[in-house]
C-alpha positions as CSV (number, residue, x, y, z in Angstrom):
1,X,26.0,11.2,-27.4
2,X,22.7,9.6,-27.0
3,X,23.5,6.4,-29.3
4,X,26.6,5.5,-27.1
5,X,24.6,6.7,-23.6
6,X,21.9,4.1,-24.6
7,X,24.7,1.3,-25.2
8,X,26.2,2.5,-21.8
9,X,22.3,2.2,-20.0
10,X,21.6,-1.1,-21.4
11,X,25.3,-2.4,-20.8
12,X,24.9,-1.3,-16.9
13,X,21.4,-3.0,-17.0
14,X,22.6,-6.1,-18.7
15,X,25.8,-6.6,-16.2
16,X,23.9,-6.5,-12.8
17,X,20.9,-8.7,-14.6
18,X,23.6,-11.3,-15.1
19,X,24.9,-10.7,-11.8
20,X,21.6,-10.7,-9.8
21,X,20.6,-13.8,-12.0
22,X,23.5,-15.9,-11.6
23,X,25.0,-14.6,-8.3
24,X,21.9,-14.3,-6.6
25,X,19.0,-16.4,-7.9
26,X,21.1,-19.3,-8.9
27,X,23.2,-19.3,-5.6
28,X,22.8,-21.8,-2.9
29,X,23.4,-19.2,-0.1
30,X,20.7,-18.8,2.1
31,X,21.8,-14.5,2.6
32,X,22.1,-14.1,-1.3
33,X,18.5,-16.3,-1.7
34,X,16.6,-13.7,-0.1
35,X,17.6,-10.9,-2.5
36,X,15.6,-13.0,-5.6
37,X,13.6,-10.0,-5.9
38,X,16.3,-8.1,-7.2
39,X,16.2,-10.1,-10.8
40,X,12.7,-9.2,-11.5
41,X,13.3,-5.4,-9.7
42,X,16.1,-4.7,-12.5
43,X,14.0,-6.0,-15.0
44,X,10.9,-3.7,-14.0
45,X,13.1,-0.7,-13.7
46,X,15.0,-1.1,-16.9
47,X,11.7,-1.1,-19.4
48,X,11.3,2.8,-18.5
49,X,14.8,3.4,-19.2
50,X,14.3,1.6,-22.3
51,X,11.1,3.1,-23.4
52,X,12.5,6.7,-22.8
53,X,15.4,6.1,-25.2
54,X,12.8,5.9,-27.9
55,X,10.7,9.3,-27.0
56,X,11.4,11.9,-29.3
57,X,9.5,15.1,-29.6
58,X,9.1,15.0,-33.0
59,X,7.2,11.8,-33.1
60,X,3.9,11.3,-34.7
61,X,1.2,11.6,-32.2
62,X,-0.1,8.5,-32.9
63,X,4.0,7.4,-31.3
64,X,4.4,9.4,-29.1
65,X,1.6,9.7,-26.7
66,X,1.1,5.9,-26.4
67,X,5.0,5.6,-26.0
68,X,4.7,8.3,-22.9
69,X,1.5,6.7,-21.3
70,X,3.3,3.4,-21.3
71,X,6.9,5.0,-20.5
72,X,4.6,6.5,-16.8
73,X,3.3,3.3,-16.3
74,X,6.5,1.7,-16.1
75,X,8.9,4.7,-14.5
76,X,7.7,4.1,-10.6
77,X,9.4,0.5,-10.8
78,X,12.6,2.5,-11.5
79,X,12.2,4.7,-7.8
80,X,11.1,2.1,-6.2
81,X,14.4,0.0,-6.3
82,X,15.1,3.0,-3.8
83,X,13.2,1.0,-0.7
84,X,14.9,-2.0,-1.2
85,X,17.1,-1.1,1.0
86,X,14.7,-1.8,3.8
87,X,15.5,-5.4,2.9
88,X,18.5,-5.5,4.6
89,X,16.3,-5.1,8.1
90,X,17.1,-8.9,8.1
91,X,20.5,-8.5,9.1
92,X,21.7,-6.6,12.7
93,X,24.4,-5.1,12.3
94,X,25.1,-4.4,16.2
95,X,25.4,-8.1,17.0
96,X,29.0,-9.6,16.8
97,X,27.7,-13.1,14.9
98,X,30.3,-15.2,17.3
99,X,28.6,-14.6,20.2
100,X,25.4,-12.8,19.5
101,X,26.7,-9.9,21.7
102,X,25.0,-6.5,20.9
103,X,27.5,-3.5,20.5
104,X,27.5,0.0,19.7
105,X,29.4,-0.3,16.8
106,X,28.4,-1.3,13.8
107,X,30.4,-4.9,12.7
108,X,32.4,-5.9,9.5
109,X,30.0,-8.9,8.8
110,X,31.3,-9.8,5.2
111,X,28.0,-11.3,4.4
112,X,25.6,-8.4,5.6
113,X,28.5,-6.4,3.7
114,X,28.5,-8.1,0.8
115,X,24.5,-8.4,0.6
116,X,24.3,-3.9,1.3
117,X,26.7,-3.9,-2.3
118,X,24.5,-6.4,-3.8
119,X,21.6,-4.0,-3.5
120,X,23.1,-1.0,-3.8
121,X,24.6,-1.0,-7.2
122,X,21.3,-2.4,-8.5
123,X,19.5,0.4,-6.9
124,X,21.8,3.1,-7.8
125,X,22.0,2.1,-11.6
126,X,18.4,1.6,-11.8
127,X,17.9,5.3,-9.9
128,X,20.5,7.1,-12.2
129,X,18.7,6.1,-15.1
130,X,15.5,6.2,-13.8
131,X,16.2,9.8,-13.3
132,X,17.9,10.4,-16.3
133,X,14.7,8.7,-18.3
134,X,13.0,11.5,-16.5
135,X,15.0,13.8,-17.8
136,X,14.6,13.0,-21.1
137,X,11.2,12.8,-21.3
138,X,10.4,15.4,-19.4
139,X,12.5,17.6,-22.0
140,X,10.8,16.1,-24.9
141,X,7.4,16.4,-23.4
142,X,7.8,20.4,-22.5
143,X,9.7,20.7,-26.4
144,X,6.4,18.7,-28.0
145,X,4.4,21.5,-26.3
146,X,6.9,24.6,-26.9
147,X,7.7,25.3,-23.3
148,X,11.3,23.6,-22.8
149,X,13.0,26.9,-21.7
150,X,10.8,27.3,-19.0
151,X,12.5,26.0,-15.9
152,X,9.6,26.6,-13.4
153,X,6.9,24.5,-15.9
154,X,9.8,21.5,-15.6
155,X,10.3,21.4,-12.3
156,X,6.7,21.3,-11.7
157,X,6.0,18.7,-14.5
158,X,9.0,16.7,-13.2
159,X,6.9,17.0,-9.2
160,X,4.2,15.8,-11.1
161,X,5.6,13.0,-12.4
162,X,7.5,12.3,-9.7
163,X,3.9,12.5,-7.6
164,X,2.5,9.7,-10.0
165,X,5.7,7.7,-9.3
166,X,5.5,7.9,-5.3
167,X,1.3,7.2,-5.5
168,X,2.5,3.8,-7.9
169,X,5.6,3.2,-5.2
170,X,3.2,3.0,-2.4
171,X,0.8,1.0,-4.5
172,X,3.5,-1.7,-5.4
173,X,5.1,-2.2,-1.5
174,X,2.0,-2.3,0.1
175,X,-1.0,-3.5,-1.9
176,X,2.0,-5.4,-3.9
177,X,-0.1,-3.6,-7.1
178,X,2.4,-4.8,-10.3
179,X,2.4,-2.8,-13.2
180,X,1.4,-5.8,-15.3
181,X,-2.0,-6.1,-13.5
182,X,-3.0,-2.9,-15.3
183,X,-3.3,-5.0,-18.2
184,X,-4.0,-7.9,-17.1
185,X,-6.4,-7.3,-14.1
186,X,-7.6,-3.5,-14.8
187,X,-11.2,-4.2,-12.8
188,X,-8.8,-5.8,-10.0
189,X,-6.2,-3.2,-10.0
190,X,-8.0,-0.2,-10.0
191,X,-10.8,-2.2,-6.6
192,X,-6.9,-1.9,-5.0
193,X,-6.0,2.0,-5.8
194,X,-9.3,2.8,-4.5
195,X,-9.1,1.0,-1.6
196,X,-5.6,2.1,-0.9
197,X,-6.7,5.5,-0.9
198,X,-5.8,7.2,2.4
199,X,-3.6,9.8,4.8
200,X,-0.8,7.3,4.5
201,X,-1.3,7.4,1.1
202,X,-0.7,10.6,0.4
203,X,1.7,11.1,3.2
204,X,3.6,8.2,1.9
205,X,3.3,9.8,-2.0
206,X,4.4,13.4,-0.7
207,X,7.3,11.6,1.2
208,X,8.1,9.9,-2.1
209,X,7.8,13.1,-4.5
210,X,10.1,15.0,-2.5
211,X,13.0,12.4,-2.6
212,X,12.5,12.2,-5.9
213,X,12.8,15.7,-6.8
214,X,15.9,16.1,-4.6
215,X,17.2,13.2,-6.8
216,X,16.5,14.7,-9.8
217,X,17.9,18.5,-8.9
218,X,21.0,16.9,-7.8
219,X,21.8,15.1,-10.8
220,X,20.5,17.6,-12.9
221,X,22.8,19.7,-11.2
222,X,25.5,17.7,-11.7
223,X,24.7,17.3,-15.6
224,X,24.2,21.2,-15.9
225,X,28.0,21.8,-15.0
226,X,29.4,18.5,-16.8
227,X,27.8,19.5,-20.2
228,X,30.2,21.8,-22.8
229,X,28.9,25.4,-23.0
């Protein structure tokens, strides 16, 4: 199940890479230009999904820890997808583009149309299997330490996580804080956490935490009454 799910995840990844490369970054359209980001976004938020596929519980320590530290450095570009959406603040979509007439009504603009799909099937495939990384780890995690049955631990080890993901959301749409400067700029990176530290940011992080537990109890939900019994 796992061996053709990971052929499914990296198949999903691999089709909107290609599509967000070559009908978005190589386009000459001025609407599709401004969604460039959404190359590099994909690439960001598929490493987790990656990384998880090759956590197992049973792993040697000196495997698994440094797999897991690396695997929570790299999950928050997976949620993050999630405020793309914002991006589409460019487009109005109560003005009628022949006249530039406001209405109550929202119009059929093909481009602003086409641009809202664009996003949102890179954002949803990069949320489902950000989520579904979280999953996994979090139930090889709880298994390593011999508390997998406990439901309340999980959810509040998956709240935890999911804390750590909305602190590095916030860090990477404001500050524009990139995982890769964790490596490459540590000194730098950690003058900007500090600095970012604040009531927005923990307002922002607890705003964060909760959609992502929501996300993650839905489709957990969902996976619960899929699965044979």
């Amino acid at each position: 199940m796992t061996k053709h799910f990971s052929w499914i995840m990296r198949a999903a990844f691999g089709a909107c890479l290609i599509y967000a490369y070559f009908g978005v970054c190589r386009t000459s359209t001025f609407t599709f230009k401004a969604y460039n980001f959404l190359f590099i976004n994909l690439t960001l938020a598929y490493i987790p999904a990656e990384i998880a596929l090759h956590i197992k519980a049973k792993s040697r320590s000196v495997v698994f820890w440094p797999l897991f530290t690396l695997w929570l450095l790299f999950y928050p570009n997976a949620p993050y997808m999630l405020t793309d959406f914002f991006h589409l603040a460019q487009f109005d979509p109560y003005i009628i583009a022949e006249s530039g007439r406001r209405t109550s009504l929202i119009m059929p603009d093909i481009a602003m149309w086409a641009a809202f799909t664009i996003l949102s099937v890179g954002i949803f495939v990069a949320a489902f299997f950000g989520v579904w990384g979280l999953e996994r780890v979090t139930d090889a995690l709880l298994e390593r330490l011999g508390t997998k049955r406990i439901l309340l631990v999980k959810f509040a080890l998956v709240v935890a996580i999911s804390a750590c993901a909305g602190a590095g959301i916030y860090l990477g749409r404001f500050p524009r804080l990139h995982t890769i400067d964790l490596f490459t700029r540590p000194i730098w990176a950690l003058g900007r956490i500090v600095d970012s530290l604040g009531v927005g940011f923990l307002q922002f992080t607890a705003l964060m935490t909760t959609l992502q537990t929501v996300f993650w109890a839905l489709a957990k939900s969902i996976w619960s009454k899929s699965s044979p019994r």
